[in-house]
C-alpha positions in Angstrom: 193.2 84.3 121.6 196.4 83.9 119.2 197.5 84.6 116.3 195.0 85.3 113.2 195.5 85.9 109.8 193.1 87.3 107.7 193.9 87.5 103.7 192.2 90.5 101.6 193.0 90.7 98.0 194.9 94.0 98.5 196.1 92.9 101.6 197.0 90.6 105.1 196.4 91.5 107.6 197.5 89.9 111.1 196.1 90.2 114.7 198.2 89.1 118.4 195.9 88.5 120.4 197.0 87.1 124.3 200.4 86.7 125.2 202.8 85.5 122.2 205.9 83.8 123.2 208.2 80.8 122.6 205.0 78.6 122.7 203.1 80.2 119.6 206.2 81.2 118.1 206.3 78.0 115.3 202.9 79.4 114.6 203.0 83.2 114.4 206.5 82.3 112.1 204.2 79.8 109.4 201.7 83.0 109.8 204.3 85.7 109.1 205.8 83.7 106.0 202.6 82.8 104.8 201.2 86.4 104.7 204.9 87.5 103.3 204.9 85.2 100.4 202.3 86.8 98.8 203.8 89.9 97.9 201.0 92.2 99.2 201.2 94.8 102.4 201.1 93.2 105.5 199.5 94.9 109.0 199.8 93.6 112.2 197.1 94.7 115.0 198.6 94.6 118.4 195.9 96.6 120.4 194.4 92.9 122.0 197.5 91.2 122.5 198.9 90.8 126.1 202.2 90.9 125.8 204.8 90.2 123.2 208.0 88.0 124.3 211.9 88.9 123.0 211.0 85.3 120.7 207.7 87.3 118.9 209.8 90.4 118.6 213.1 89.0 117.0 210.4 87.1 114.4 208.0 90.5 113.6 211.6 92.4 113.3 213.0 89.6 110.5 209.5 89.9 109.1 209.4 93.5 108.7 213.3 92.9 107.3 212.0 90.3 104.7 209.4 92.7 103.4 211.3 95.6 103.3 213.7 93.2 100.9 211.1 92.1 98.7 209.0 95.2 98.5 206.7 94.1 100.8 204.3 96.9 102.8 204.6 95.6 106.5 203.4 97.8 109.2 201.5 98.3 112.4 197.6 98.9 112.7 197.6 101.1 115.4 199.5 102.0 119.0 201.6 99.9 120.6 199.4 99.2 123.7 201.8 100.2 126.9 202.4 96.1 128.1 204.4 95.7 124.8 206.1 99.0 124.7 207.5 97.9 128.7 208.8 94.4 127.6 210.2 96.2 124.4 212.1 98.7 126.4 213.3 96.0 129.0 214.8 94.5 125.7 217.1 97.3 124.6 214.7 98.4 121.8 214.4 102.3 121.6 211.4 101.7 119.1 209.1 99.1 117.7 211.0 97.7 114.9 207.8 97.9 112.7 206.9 101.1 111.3 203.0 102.2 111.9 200.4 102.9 108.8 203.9 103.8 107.1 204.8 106.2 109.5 208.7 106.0 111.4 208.5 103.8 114.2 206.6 104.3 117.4 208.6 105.9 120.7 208.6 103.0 123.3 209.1 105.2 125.9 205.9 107.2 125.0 204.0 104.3 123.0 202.9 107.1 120.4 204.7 108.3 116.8 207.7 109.5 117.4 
């Protein structure tokens, strides 16, 4: 359970496993920078993770923010499972602030491409 990065030559790619909140935050922020700095796409796999806290939200939206700046790919592998499209909603967001595969962002209400 966590946070895991896995570094490909063409590619990071990072998977939330669990619940991610203010505890793991210090750690999924080194994991986010670390994949960022090296200039190639970045994924992030959701499908095992638990729940995502406003903390691990605000830090994937700055991420995706940061890579959109510096030409960075950064996207989602896959759905948003239903648990994080609830705490998402319950935060004011009308969409995952990540796009998915390079498609526009996922409906919350509906957890699919919008």
């Amino acid at each position: 359970m966590g946070i895991a990065l896995k570094q490909g030559k063409e590619s990071s790619a990072i998977r939330l496993e669990g619940v991610i909140d203010i505890a793991s935050a210090a750690e999924l922020k080194a994991v986010l920078l670390d994949a960022l700095k090296r200039g190639k796409p970045v994924t992030i796999a959701l499908d095992s993770s638990a729940g995502l806290d406003v903390t691990a939200i605000q830090l994937l939206w700055a991420a995706q923010r940061e890579a959109t700046v510096s030409g960075v790919g950064f996207t989602l592998a896959g759905p948003v499972p239903a648990r994080v499209s609830a705490t998402l909603k319950e935060a004011g967001f009308d969409s995952f602030p990540v796009p998915a595969d390079g498609d526009p962002p996922l409906a919350v209400e509906q957890g699919i491409r919008s």
